[in-house]
N, CA, C and O atoms as a Tinker XYZ file with bonds, in Angstrom:
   480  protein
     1  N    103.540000   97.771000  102.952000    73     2
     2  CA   103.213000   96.450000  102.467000    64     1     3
     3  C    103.728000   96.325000  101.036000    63     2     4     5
     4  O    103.660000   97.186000  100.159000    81     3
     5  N    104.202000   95.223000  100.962000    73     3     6
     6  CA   104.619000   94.938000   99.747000    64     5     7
     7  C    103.639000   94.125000   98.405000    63     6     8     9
     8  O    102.608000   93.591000   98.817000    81     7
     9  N    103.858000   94.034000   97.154000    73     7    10
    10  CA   102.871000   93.598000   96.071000    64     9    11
    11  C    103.151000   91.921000   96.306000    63    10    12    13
    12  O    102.181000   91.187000   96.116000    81    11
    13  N    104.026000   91.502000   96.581000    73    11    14
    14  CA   104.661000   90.296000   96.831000    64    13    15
    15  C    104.111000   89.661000   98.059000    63    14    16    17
    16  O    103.804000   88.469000   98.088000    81    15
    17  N    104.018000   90.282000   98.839000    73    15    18
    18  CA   102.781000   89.401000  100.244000    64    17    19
    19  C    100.949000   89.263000   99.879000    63    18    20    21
    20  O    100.131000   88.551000  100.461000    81    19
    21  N    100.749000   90.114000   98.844000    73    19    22
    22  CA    99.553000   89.945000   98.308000    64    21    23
    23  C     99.064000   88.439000   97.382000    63    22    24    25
    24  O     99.770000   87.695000   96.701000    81    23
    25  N     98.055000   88.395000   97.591000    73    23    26
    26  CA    97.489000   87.476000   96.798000    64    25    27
    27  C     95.745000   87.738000   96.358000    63    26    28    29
    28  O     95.041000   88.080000   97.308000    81    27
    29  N     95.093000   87.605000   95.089000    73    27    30
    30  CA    94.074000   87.800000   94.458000    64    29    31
    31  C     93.155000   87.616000   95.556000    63    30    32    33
    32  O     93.282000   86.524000   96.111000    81    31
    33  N     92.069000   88.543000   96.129000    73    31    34
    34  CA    91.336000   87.697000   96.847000    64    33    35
    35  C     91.598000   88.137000   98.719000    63    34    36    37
    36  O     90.715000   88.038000   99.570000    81    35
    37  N     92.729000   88.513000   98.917000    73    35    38
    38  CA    93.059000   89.135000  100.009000    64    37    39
    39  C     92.332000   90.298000  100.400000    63    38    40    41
    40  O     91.820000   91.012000   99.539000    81    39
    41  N     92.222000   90.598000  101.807000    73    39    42
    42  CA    90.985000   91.560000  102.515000    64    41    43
    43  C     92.194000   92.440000  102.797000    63    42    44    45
    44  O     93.333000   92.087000  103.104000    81    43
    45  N     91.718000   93.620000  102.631000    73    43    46
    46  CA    92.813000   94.853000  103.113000    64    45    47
    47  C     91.800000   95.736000  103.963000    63    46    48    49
    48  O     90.778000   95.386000  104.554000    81    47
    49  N     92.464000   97.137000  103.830000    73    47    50
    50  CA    91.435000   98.000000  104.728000    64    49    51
    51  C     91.921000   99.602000  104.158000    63    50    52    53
    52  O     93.036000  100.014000  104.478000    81    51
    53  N     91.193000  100.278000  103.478000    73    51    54
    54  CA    91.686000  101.132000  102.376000    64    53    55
    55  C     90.450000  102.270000  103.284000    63    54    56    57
    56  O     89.233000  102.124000  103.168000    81    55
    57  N     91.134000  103.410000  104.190000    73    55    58
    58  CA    90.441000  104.869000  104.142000    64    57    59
    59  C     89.033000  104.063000  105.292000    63    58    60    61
    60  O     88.041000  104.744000  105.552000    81    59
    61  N     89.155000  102.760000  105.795000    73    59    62
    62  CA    88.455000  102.292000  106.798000    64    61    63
    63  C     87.085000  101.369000  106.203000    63    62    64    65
    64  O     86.266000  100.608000  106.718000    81    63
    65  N     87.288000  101.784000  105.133000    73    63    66
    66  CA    86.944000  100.242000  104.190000    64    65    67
    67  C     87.385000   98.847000  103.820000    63    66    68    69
    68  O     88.549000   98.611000  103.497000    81    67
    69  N     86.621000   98.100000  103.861000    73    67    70
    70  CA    86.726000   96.499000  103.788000    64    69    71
    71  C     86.463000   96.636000  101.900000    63    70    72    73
    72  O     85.471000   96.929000  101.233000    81    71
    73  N     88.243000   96.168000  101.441000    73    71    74
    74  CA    88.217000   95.837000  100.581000    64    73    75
    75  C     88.770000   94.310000  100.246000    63    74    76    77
    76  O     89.217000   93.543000  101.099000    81    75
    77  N     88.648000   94.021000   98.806000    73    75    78
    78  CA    89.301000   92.604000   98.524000    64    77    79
    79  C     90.162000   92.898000   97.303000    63    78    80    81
    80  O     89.687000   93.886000   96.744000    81    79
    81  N     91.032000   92.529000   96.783000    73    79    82
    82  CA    91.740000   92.481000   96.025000    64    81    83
    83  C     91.607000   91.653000   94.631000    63    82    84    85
    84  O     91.614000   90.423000   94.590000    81    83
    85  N     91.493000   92.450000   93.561000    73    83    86
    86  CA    90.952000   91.991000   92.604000    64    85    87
    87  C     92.068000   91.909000   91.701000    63    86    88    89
    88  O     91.988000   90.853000   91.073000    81    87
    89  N     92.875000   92.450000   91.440000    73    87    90
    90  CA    94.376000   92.450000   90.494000    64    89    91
    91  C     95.402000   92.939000   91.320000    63    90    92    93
    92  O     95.063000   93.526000   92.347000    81    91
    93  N     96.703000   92.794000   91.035000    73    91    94
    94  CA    97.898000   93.259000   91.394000    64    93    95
    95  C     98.962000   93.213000   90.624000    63    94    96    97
    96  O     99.273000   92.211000   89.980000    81    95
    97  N     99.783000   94.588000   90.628000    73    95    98
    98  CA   100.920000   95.165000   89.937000    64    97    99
    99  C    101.874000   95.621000   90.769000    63    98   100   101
   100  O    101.771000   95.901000   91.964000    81    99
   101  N    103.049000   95.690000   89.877000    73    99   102
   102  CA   103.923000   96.033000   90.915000    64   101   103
   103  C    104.234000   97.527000   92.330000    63   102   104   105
   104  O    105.012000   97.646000   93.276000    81   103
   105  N    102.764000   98.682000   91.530000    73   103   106
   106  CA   103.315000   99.528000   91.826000    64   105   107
   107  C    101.779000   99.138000   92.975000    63   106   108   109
   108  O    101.982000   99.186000   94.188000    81   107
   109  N    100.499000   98.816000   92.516000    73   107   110
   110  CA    99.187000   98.779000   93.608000    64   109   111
   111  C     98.447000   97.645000   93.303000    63   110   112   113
   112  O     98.839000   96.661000   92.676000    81   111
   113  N     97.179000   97.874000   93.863000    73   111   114
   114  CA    96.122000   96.913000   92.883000    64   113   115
   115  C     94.912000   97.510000   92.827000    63   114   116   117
   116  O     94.676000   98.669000   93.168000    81   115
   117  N     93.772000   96.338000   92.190000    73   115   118
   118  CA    92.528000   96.805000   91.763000    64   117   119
   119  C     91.799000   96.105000   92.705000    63   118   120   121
   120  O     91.764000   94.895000   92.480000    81   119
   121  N     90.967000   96.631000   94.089000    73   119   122
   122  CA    90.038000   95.936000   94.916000    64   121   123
   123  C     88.848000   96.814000   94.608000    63   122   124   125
   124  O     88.670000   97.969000   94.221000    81   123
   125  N     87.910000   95.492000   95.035000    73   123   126
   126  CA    86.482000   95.461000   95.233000    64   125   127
   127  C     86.531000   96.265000   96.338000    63   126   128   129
   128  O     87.287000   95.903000   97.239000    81   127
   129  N     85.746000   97.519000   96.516000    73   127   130
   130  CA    85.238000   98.167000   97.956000    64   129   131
   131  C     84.148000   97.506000   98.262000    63   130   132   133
   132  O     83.273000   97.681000   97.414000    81   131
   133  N     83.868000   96.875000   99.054000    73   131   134
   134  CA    82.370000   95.987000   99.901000    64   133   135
   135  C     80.993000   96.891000  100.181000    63   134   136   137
   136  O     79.772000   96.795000  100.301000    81   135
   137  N     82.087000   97.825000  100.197000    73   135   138
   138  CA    80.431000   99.448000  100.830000    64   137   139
   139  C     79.984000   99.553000   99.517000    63   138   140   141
   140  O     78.755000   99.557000   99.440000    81   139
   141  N     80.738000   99.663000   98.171000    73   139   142
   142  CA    80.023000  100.714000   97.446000    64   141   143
   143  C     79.927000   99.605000   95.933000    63   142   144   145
   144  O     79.499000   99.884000   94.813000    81   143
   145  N     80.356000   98.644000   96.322000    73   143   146
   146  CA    80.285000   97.613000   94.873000    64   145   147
   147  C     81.213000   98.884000   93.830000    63   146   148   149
   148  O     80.820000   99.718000   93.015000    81   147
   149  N     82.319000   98.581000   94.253000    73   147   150
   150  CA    83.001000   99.347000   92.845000    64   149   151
   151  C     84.353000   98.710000   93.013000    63   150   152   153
   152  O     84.751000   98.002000   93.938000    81   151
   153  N     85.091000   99.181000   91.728000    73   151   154
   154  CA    86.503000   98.562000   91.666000    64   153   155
   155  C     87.249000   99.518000   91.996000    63   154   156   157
   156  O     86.786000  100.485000   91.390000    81   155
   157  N     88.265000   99.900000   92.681000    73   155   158
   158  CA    89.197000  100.883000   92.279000    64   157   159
   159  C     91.182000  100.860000   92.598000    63   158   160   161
   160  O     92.039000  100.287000   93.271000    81   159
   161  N     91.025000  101.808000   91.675000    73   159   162
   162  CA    93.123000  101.313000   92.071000    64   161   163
   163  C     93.632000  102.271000   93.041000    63   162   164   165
   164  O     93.263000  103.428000   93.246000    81   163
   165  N     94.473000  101.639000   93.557000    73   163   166
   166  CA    95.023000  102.177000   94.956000    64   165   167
   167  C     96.736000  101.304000   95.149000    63   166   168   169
   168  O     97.203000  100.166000   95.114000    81   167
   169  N     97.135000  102.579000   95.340000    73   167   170
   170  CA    98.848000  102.456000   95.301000    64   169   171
   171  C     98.804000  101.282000   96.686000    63   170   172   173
   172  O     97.854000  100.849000   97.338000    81   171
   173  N    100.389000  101.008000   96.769000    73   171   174
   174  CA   100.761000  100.437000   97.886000    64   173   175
   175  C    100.248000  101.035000   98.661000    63   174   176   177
   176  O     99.218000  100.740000   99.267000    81   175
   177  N    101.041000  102.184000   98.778000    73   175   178
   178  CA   100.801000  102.915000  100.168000    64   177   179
   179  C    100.061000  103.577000  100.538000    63   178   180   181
   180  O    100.315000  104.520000  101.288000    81   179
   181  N     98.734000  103.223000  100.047000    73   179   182
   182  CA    97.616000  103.902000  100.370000    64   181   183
   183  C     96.725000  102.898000  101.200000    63   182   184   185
   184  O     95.744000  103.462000  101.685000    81   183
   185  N     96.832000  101.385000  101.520000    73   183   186
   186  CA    95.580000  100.534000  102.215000    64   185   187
   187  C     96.715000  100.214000  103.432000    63   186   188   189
   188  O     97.873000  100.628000  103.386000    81   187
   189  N     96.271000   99.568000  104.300000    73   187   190
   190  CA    96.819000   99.049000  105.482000    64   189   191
   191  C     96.464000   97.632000  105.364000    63   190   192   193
   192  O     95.620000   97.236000  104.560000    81   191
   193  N     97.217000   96.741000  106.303000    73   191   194
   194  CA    96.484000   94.891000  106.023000    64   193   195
   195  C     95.378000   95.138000  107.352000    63   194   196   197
   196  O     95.564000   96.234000  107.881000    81   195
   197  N     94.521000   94.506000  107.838000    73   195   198
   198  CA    93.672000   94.262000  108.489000    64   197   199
   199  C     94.279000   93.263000  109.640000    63   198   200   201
   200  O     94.707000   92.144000  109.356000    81   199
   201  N     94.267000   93.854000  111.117000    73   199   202
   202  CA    94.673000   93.206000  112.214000    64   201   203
   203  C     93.830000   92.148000  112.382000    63   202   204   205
   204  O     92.618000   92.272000  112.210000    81   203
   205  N     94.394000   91.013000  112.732000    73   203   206
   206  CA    93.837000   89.666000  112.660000    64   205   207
   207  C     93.085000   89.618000  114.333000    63   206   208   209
   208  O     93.857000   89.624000  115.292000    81   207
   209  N     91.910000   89.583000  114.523000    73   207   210
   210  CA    90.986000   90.049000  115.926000    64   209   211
   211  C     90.100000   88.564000  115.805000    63   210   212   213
   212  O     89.878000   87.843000  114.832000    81   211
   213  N     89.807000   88.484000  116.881000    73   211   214
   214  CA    88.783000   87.284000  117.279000    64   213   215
   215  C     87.320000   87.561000  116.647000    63   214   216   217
   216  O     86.492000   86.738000  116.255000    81   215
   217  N     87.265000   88.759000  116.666000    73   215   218
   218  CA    86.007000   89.248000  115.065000    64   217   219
   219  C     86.070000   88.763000  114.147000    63   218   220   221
   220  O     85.085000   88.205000  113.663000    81   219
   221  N     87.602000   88.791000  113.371000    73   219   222
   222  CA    87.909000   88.387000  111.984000    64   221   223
   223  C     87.550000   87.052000  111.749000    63   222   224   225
   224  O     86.867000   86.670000  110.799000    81   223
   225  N     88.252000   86.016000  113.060000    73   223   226
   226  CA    88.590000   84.978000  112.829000    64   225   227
   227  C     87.030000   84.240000  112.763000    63   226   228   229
   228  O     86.889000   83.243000  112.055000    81   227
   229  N     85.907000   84.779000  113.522000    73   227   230
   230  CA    84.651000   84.119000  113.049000    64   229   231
   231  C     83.986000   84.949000  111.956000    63   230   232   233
   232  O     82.768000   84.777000  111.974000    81   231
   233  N     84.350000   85.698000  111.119000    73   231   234
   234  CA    84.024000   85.633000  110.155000    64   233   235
   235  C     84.474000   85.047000  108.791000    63   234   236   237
   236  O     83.918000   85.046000  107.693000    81   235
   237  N     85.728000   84.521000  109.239000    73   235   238
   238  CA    86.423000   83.820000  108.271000    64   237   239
   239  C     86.161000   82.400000  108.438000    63   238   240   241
   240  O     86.621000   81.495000  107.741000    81   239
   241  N     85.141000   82.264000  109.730000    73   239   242
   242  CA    84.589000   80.605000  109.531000    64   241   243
   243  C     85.299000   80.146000  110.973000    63   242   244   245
   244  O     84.486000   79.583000  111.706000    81   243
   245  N     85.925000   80.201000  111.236000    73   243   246
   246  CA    86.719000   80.211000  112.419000    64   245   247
   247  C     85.607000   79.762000  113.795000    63   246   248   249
   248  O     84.565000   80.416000  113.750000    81   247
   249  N     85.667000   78.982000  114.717000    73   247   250
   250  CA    84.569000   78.709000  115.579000    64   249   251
   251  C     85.099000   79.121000  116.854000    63   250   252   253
   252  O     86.251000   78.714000  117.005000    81   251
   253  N     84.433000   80.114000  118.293000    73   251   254
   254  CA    85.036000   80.391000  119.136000    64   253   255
   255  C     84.904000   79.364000  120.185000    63   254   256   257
   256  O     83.739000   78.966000  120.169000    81   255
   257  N     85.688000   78.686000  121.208000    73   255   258
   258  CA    85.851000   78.372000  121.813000    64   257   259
   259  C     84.726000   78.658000  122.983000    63   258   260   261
   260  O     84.485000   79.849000  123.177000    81   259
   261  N     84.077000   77.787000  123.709000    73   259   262
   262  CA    83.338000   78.387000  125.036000    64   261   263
   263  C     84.084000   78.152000  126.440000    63   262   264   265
   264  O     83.637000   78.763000  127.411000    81   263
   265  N     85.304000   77.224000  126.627000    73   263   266
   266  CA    86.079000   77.378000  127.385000    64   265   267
   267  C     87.276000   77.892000  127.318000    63   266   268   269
   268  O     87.909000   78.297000  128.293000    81   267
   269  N     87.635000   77.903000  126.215000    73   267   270
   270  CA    89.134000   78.532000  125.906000    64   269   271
   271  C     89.090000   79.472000  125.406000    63   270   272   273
   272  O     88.013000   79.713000  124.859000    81   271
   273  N     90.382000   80.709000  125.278000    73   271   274
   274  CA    90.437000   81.578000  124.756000    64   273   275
   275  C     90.908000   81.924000  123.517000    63   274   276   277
   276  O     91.468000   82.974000  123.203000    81   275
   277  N     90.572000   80.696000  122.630000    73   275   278
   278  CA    91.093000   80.540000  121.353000    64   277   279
   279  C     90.130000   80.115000  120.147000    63   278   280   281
   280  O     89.069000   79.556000  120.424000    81   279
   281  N     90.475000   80.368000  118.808000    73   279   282
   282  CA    89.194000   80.016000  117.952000    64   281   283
   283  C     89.609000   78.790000  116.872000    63   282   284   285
   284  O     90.772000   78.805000  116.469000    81   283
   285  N     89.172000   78.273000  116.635000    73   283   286
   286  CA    89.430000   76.910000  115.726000    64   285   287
   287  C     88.944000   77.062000  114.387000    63   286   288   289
   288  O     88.165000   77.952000  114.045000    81   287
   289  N     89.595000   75.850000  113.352000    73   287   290
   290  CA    88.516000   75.352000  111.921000    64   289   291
   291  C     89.170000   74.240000  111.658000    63   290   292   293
   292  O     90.369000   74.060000  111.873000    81   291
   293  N     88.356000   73.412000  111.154000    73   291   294
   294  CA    88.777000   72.211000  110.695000    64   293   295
   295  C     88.850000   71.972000  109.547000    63   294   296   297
   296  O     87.713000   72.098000  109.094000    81   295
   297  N     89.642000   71.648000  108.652000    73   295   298
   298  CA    89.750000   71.283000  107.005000    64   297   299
   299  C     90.647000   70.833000  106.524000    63   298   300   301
   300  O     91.804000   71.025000  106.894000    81   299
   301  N     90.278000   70.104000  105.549000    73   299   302
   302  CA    90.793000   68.957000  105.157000    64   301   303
   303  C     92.213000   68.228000  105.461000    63   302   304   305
   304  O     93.225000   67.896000  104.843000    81   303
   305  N     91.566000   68.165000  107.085000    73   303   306
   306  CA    92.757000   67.683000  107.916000    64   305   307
   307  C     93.584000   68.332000  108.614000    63   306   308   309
   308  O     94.736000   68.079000  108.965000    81   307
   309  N     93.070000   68.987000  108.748000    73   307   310
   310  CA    94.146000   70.376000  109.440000    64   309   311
   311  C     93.211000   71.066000  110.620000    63   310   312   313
   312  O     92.036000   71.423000  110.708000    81   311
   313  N     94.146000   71.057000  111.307000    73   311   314
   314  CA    92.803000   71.778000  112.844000    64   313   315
   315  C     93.832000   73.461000  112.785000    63   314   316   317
   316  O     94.970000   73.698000  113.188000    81   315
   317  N     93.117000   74.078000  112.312000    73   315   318
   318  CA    94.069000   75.828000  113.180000    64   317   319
   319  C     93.745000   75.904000  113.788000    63   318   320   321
   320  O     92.578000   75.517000  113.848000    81   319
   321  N     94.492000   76.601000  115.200000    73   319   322
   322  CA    93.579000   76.956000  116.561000    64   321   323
   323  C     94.372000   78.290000  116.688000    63   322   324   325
   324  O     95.600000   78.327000  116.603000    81   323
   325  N     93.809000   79.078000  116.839000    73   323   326
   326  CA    94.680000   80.598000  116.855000    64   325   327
   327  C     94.243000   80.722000  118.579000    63   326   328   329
   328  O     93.108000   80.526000  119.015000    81   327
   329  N     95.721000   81.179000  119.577000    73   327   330
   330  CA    95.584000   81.423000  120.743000    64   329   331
   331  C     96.136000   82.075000  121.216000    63   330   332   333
   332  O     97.342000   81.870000  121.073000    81   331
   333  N     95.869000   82.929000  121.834000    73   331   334
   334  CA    96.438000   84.404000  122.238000    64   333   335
   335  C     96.500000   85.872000  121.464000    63   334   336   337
   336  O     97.120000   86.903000  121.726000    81   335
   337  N     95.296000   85.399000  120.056000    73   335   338
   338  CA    95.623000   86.638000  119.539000    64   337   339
   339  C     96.255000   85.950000  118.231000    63   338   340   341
   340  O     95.397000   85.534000  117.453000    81   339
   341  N     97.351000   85.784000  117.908000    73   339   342
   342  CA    97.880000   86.189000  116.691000    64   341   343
   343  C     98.741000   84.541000  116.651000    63   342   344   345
   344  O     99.250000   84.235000  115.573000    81   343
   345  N     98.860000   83.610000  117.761000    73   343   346
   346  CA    99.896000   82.260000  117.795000    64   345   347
   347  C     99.031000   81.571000  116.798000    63   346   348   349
   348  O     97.818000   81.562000  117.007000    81   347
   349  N     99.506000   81.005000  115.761000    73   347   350
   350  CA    99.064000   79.645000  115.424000    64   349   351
   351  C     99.252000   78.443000  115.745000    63   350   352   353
   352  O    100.336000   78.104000  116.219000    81   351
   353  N     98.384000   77.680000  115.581000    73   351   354
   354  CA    98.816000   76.227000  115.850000    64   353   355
   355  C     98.091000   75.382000  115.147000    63   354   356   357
   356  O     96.862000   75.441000  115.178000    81   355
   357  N     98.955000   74.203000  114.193000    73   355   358
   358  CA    98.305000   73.160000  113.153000    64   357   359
   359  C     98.692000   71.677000  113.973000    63   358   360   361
   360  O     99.654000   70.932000  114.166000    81   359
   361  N     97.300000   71.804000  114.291000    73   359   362
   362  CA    97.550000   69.911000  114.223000    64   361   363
   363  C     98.241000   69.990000  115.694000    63   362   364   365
   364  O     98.783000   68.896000  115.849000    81   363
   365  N     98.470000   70.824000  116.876000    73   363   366
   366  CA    99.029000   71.449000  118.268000    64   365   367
   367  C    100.501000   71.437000  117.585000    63   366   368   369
   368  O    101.443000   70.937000  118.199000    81   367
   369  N    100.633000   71.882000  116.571000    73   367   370
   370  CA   102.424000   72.254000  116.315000    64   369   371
   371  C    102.165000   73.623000  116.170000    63   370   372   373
   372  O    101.455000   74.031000  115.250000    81   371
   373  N    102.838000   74.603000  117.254000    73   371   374
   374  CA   103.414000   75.737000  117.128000    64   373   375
   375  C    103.697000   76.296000  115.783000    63   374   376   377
   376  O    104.699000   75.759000  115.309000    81   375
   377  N    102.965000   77.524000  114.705000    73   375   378
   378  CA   103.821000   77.481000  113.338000    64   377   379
   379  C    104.084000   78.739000  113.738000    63   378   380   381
   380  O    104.769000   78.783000  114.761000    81   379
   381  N    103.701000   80.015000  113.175000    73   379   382
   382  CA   104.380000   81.430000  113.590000    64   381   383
   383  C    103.092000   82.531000  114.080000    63   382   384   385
   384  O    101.877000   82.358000  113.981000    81   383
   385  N    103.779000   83.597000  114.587000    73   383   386
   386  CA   102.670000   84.654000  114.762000    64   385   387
   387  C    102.143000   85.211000  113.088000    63   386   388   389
   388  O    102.718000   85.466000  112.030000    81   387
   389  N    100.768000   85.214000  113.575000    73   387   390
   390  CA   100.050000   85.663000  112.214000    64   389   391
   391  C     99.418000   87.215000  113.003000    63   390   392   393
   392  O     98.948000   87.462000  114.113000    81   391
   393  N     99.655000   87.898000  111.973000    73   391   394
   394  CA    99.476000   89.720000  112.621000    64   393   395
   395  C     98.251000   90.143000  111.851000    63   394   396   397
   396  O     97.558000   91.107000  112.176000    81   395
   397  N     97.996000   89.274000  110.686000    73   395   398
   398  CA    97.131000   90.252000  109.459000    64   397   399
   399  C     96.130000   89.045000  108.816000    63   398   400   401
   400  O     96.532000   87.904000  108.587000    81   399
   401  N     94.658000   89.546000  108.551000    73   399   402
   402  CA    93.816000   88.625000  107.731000    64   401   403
   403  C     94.516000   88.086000  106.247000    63   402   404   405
   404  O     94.253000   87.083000  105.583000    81   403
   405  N     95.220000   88.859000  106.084000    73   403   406
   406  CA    96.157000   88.660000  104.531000    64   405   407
   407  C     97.127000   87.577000  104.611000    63   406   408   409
   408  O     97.283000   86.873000  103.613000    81   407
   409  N     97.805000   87.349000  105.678000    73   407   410
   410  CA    98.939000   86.417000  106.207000    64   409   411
   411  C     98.146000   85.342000  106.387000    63   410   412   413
   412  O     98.376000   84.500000  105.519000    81   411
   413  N     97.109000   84.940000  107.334000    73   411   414
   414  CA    95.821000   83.981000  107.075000    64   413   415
   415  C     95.449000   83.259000  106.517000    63   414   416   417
   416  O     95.222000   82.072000  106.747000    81   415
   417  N     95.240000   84.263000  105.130000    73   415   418
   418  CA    94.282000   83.779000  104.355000    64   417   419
   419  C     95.328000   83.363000  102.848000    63   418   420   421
   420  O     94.877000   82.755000  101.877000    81   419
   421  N     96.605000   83.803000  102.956000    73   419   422
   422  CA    97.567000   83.026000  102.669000    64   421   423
   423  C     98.057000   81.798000  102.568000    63   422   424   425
   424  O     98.254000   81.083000  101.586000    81   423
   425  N     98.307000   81.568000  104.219000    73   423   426
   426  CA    98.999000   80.460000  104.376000    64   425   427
   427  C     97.790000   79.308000  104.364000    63   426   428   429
   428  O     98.001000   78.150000  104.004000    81   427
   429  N     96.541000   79.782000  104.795000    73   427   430
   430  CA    95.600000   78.928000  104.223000    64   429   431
   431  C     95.408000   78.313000  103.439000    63   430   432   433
   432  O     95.233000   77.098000  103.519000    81   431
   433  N     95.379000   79.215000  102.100000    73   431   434
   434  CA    95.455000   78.673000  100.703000    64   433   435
   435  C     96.793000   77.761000  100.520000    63   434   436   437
   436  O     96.668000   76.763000   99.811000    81   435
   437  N     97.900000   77.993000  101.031000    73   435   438
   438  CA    99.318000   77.624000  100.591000    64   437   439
   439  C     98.884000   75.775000  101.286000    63   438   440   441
   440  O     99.215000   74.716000  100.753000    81   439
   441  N     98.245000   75.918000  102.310000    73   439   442
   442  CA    98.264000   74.227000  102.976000    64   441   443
   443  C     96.915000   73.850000  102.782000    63   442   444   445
   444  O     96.703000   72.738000  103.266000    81   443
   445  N     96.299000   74.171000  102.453000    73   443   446
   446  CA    94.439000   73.856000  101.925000    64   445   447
   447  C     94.161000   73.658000  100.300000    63   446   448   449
   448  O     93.614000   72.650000   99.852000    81   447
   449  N     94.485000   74.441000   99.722000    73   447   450
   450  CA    94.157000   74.850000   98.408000    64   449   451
   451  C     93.481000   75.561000   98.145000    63   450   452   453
   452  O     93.418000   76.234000   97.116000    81   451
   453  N     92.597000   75.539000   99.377000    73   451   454
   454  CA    91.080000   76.889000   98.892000    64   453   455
   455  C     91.552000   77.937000   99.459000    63   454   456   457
   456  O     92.669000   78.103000   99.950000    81   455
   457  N     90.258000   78.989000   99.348000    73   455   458
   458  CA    90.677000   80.415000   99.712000    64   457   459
   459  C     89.769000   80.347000  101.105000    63   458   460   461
   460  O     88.729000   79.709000  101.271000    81   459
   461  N     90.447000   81.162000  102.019000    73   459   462
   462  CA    89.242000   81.341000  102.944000    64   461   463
   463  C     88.613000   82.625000  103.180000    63   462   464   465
   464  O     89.442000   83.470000  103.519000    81   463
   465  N     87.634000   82.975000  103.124000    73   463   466
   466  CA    86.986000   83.877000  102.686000    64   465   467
   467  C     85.837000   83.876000  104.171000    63   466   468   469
   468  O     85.468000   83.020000  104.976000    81   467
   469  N     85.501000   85.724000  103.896000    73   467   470
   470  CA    84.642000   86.351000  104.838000    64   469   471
   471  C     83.102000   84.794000  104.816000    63   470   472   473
   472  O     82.992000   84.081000  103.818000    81   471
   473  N     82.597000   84.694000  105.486000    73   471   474
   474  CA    81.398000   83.810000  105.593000    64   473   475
   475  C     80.245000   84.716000  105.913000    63   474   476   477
   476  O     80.343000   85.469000  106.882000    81   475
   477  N     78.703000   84.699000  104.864000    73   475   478
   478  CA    77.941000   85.504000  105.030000    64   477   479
   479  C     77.166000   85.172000  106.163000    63   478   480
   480  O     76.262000   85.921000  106.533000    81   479
């Protein structure tokens, strides 16, 4: 993974921990670990991105479907419907496969403005 697909705020998965990303440099960054309330730095190549699962997607707010096999959200004008796993779709336009909560929670921000974030 590269420092350049990151953004402040992004969920990774560091040693099987749920972290978030608190700074970034070119060589790692500084995430929040969720287990232990601490900060710590960690190279590139030490976290993995987090596979984007029908788990993720309702915790990121995401609503599951009771007839379909797909999960939705609605905001500010924008319907995502993720189907099959990893297809997106805005508004029923086809956009690309999304593989990672990081890619997500990206392009989210890039057409929303907000962040979308774990929901307690």
């Amino acid at each position: 993974m590269e420092a350049k697909e990151l953004r402040i705020g992004n969920c990774i998965d560091f040693n099987g921990m749920l972290c978030v990303i608190e700074e970034i440099d070119g060589q790692g960054v500084v995430v929040d670990i969720a287990e232990s309330q601490e900060n710590e730095w960690i190279d590139l190549f030490q976290f993995t991105p987090i596979h984007l699962t029908e788990e993720w997607l309702v915790k990121l707010g995401f609503e599951k479907s009771d007839s379909l096999s797909n999960c939705t959200k609605t905001t500010n004008g924008y319907k995502f419907d993720f189907a099959g796993g990893e297809v997106l779709y805005l508004d029923s336009v086809r956009l690309k496969h999304i593989k990672y909560v990081h890619q997500l929670q990206n392009l989210y921000f890039a057409l929303t403005g907000e962040e979308l974030t774990i929901k307690s």
